[in-house]
N, C-alpha and C positions, 0 to 999 in steps of 0.2 A: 569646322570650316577651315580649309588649309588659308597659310596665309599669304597674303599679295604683297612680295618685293620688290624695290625697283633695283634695275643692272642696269647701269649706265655703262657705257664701254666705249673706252678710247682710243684709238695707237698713239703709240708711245717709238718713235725712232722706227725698229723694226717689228713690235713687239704690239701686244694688244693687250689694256689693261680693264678689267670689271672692276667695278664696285658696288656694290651696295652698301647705300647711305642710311636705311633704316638702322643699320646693326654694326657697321664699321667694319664690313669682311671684303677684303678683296684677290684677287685670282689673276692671271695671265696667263697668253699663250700665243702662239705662233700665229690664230684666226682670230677674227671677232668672234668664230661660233666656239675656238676652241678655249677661248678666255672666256664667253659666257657660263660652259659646260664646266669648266674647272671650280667658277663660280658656285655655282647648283652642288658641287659634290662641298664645297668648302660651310656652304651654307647648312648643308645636310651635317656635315662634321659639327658646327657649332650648336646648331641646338641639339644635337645628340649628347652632346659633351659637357656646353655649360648648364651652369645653375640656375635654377630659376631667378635666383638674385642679380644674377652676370646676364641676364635675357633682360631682365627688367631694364638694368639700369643702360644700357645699350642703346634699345628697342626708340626708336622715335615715332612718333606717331603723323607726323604727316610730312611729307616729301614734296617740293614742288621743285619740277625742272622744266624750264623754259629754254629758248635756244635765240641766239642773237647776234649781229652782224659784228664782226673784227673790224671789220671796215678796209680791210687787206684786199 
């Protein structure tokens, strides 16, 4: 069963930043879609690459993002 990440994404000045919180990988890019996309390829690079012990200790098990007024 593949697995379900979350990508959060922000601008940042001019610039757009992803993260994902599950594993601590993050990406940027000129778009929201094109920091999403760099994302996805960064994400593909790390579990190709780490160790199953560097996946583990990473890896968090539940994520909760909620969104809330600045009051700005």
């Amino acid at each position: 069963m593949p697995r379900r990440l979350t990508a959060i994404v922000e601008r940042e000045a001019d610039r757009y930043v992803a993260v994902c919180p599950e594993v601590d990988v993050a990406s940027q890019g000129d778009t929201g879609a094109e920091a999403r996309a760099n994302l996805a390829e960064a994400l593909t690079l790390f579990f190709e690459t780490a160790s199953p012990e560097e996946i583990d200790r990473r890896l968090r098990g539940e994520i909760y993002v909620t969104h809330s007024s600045s009051g700005r």
